[in-house]
C-alpha positions as CSV (number, residue, x, y, z in Angstrom):
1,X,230.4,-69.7,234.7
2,X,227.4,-69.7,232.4
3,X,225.5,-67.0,231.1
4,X,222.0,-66.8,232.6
5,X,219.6,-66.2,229.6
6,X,216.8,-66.6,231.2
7,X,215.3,-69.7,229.6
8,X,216.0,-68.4,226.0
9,X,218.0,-70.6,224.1
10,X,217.7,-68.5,220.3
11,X,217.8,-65.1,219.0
12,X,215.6,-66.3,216.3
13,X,212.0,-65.8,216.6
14,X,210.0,-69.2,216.0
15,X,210.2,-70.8,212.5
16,X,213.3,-68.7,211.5
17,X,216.7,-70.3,210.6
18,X,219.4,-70.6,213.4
19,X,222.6,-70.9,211.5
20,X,224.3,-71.9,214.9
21,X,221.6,-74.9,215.2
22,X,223.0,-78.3,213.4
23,X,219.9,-79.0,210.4
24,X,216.7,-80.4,210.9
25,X,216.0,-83.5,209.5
26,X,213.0,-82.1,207.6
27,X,214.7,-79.3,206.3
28,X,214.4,-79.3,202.8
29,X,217.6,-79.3,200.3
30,X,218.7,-78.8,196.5
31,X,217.3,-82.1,195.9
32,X,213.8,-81.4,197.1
33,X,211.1,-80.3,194.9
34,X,210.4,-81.4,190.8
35,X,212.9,-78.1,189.7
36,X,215.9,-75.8,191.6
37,X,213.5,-73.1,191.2
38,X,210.9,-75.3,194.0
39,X,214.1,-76.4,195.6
40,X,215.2,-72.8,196.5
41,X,211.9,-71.6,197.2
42,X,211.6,-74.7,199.9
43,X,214.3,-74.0,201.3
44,X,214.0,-70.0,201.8
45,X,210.9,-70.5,202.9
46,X,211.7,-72.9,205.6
47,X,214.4,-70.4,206.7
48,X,211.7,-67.6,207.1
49,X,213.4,-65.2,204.1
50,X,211.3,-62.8,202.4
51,X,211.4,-62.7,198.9
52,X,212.1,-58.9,199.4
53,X,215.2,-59.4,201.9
54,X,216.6,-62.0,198.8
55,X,216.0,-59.3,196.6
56,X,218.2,-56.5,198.9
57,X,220.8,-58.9,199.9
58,X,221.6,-60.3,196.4
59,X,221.0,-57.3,194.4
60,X,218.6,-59.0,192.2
61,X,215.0,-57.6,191.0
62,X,212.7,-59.4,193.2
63,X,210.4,-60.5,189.6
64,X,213.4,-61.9,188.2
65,X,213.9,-63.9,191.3
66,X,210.2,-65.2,191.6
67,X,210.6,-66.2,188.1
68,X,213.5,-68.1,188.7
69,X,211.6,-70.0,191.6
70,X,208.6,-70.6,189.3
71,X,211.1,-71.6,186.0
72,X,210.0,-68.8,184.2
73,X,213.1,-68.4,182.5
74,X,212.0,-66.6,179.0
75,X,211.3,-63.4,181.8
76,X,215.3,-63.7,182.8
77,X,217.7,-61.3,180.5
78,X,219.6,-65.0,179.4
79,X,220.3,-68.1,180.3
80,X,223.6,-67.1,182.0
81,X,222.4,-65.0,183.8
82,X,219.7,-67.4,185.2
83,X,222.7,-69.4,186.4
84,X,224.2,-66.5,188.0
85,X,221.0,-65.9,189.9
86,X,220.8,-69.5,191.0
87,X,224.4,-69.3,192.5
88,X,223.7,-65.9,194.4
89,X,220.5,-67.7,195.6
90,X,222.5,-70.2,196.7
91,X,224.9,-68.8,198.4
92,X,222.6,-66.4,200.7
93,X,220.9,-69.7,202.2
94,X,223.8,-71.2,203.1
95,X,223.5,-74.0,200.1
96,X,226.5,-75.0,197.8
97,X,226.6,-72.9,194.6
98,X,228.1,-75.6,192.5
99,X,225.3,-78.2,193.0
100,X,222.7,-75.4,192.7
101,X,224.1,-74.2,189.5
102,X,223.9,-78.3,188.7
103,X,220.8,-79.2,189.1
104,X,219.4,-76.2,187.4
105,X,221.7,-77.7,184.6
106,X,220.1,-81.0,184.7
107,X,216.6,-79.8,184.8
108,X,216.7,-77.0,182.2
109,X,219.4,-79.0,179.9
110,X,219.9,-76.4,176.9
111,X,223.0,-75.3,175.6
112,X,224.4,-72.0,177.1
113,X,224.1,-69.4,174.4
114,X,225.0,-65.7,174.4
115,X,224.0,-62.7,176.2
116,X,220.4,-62.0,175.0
117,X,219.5,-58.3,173.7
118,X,217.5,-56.5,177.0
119,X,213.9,-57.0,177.2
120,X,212.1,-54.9,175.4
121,X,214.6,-53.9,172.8
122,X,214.1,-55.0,169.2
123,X,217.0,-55.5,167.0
124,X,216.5,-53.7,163.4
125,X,218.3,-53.3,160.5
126,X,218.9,-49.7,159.1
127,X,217.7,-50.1,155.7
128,X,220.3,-47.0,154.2
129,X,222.7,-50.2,154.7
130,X,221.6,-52.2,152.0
131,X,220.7,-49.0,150.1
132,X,224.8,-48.3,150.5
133,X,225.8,-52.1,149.5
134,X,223.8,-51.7,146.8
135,X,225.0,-48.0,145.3
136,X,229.4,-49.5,146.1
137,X,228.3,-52.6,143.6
138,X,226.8,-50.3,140.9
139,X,229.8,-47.8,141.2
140,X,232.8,-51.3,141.3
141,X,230.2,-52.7,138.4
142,X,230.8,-49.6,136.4
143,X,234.2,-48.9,136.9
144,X,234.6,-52.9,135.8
145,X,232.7,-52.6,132.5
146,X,234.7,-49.5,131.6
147,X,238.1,-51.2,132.4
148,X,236.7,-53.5,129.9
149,X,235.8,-51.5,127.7
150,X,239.2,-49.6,127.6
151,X,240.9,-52.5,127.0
152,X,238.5,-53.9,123.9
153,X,239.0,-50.2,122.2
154,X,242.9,-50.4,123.0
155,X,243.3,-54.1,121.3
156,X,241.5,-52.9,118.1
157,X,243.7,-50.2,117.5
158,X,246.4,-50.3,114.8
159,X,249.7,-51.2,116.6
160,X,252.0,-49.1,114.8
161,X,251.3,-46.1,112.9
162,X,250.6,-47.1,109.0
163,X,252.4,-45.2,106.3
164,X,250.7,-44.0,103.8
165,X,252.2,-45.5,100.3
166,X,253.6,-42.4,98.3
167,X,253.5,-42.8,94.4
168,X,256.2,-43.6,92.8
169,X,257.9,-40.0,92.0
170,X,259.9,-39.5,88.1
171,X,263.3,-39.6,88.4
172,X,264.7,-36.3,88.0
173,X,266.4,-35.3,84.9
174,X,269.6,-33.8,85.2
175,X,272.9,-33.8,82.9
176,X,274.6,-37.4,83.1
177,X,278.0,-38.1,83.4
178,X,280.2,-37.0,85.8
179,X,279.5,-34.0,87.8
180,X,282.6,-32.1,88.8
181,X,282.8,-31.2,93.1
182,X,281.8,-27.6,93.7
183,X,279.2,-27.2,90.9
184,X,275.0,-26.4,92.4
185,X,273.3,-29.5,91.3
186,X,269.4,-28.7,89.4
187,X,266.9,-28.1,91.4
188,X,263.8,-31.4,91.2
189,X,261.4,-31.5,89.1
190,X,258.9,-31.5,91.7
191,X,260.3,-28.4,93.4
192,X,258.1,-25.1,93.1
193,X,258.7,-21.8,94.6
194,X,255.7,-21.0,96.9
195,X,253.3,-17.9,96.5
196,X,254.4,-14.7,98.7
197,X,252.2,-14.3,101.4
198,X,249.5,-11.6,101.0
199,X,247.9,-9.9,104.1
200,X,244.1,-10.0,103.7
201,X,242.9,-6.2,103.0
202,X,246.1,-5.0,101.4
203,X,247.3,-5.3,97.8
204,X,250.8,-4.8,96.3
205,X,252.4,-2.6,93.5
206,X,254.8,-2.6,91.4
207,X,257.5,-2.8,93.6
208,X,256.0,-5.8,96.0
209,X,255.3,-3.7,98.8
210,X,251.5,-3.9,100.3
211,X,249.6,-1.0,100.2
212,X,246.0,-0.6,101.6
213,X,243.4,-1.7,98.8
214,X,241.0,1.0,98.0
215,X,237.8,-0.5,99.5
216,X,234.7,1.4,98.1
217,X,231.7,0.6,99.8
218,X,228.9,0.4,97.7
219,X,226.4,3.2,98.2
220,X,222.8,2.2,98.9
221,X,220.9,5.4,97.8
222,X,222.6,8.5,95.8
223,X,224.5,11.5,97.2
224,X,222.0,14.0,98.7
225,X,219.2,11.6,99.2
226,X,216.8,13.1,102.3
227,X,216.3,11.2,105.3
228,X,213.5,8.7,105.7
229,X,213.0,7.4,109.2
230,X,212.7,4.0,109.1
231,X,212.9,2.9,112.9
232,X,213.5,4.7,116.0
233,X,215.7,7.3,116.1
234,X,217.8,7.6,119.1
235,X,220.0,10.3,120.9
236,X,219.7,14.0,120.5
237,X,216.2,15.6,119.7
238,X,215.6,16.9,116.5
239,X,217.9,20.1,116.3
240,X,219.3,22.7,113.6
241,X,219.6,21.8,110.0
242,X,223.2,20.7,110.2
243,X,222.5,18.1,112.7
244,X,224.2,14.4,111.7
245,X,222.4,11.2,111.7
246,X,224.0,8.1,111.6
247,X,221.4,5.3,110.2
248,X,221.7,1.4,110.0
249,X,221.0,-0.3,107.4
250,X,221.8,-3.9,109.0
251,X,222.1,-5.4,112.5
252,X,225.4,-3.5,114.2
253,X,226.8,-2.7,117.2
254,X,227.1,1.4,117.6
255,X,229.0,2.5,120.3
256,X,229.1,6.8,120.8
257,X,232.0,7.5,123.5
258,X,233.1,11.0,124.7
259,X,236.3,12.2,125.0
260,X,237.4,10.8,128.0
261,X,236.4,7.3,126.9
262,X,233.1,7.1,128.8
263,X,230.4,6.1,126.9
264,X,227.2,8.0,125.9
265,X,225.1,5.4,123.9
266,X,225.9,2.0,123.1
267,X,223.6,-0.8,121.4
268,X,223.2,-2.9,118.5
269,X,220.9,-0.9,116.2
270,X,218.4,-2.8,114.6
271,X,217.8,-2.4,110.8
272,X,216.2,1.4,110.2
273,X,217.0,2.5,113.7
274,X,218.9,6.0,113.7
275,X,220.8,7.9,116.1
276,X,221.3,11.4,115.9
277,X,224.9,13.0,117.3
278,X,224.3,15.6,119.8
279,X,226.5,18.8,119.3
280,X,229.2,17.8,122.3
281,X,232.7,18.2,122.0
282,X,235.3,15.3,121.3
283,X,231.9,12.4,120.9
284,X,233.2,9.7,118.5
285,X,231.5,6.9,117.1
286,X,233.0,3.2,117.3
287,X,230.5,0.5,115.1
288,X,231.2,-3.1,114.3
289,X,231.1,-3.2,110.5
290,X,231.3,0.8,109.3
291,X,230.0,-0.4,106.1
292,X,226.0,-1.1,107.2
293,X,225.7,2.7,108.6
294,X,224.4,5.6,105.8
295,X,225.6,9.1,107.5
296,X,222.6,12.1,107.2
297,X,224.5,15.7,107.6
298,X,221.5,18.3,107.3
299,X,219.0,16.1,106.3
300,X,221.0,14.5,103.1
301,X,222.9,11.4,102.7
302,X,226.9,11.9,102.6
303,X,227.6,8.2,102.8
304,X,228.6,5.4,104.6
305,X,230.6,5.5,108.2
306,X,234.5,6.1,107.1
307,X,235.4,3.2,109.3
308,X,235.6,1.8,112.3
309,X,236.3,4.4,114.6
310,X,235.1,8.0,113.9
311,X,235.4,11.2,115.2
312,X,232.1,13.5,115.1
313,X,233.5,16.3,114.0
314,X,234.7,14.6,110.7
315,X,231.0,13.2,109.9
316,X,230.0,16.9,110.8
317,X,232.0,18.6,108.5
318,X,231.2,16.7,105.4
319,X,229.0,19.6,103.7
320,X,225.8,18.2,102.4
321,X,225.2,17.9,99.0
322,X,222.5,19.1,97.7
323,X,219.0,17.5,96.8
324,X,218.6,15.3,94.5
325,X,216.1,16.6,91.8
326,X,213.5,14.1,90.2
327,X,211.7,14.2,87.1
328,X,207.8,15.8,87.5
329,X,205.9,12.8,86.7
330,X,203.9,13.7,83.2
């Protein structure tokens, strides 16, 4: 029995597409229009499809779609994805993907090239790049001269090691004829016995054995010759008559340690500068050339530092000698 509808013979409302209904002879196909682009646009419009419904159903951007229908094909990302918009066009309208995909072929005939960069994006070249390119061939540059080099300064050099001619030595005269086995052959001619070695500072006797020379350093001002102050004078204040000063005469390093090892004064004393030993216990006084210090023991020269290391109760003990006396001017 057949359904009653009423007098309604489609679901559709009027001018929308009834795929159950066998095609119009107006409808319009893939071949209509100058381009696919007016082709599909025909054809979706015929069927009463919003540009927006395309859009939902095929998952494409609606402006990328209305470009398509209008050929616009510099606004698509590339060309294949053009051609995959035609055939999901296609296919929602009930039109044969193939064709579609082949007439937009024949009427936008260009070679299909690679995915295009997004639009919008600009491709640019970091320029540390070439700075990098350009720093690795100055570095294998280098490292190629020098290999050169190398090898040019190995080539000149000498091969073997050249021996240096020796003159011609006398032969060595000796008693001819026969020499019997066991007797000590003459020493060369050329043969000397070398010096015995002789330790700087020390000089021998009469027996060979080194003794310490007798080094007397030259006094710069006579026995008993007052003090001048000729620089600053350093350490203890001026104190009792007996009181030793220790005075360079040069440039020296002066060292004053206590008995424990800790030092009390060190520094190079410049030429006139004086220190003056305060009266403490176990102080000794370490210089580096004993030779450049006059010693002052109550106000009189005694003479030089007795070397290198010196205890203060040595330098105090020296007794001064007594003034030296000049002539009255007439």
């Amino acid at each position: 029995m057949a359904r009653d509808t009423g007098g309604v013979t489609s679901l559709y409302r009027v001018g929308e597409y009834d795929p159950s209904e066998p095609p119009r002879s107006d409808a319009p196909g893939l071949d209509d229009g100058p381009d696919i682009g007016a082709a599909l646009k025909a054809v979706r419009e015929f069927k009463g499809v919003s540009l927006q419904d395309l859009a939902d159903a095929t998952r494409i951007r609606q402006n990328y779609l209305a470009a398509l229908e209008d050929m616009r094909l510099d606004e698509l990302p590339s060309r294949p994805f053009a051609i995959g918009y035609v055939k999901a066009y296609a296919q929602h309208l009930d039109l044969d993907p193939d064709a579609a995909v082949e007439r937009f072929r024949v009427d936008n005939p260009i070679h299909d090239e690679g995915l295009r960069a997004p639009v919008g994006m600009r491709k640019q070249n970091d320029p540390r790049l070439g700075l990098i390119l350009i720093a690795a061939i100055l570095v294998v540059a280098a490292f190629a001269l020098w290999n050169v080099a190398q090898r040019t300064l190995t080539a000149q050099q000498p091969t073997g090691a050249t021996v240096a001619e020796q003159p011609a030595q006398p032969a060595p005269t000796g008693p001819t004829g026969p020499i019997s086995v066991g007797e000590v052959a003459p020493p060369p001619v050329e043969s000397t016995t070398p010096v015995p070695y002789q330790t700087p500072g020390l000089a021998t006797n009469g027996d060979g054995a080194e003794t310490a020379a007798a080094q007397v350093p030259s006094l710069s001002m006579p026995l008993g010759s007052p003090f001048k102050a000729r620089g600053q004078i350093y350490g203890a204040p001026a104190g009792p008559a007996g009181a030793v000063i220790v005075q360079a005469r040069r440039n020296a390093a002066f060292e004053v340690k206590g008995s424990d090892g800790s030092s009390y004064f060190v520094r190079v004393l410049q030429t006139g500068e004086a220190y003056r030993l305060p009266v403490i216990r176990g102080l000794s006084v370490t210089v580096s050339d004993p030779g450049v210090f006059d010693v002052f023991v109550g106000g009189g020269y005694v003479g030089p530092l007795p070397g290198l290391v010196t205890q203060a109760t040595v330098l105090a003990a020296k007794a001064p000698p007594p003034p030296v006396q000049t002539a009255p001017v007439p």
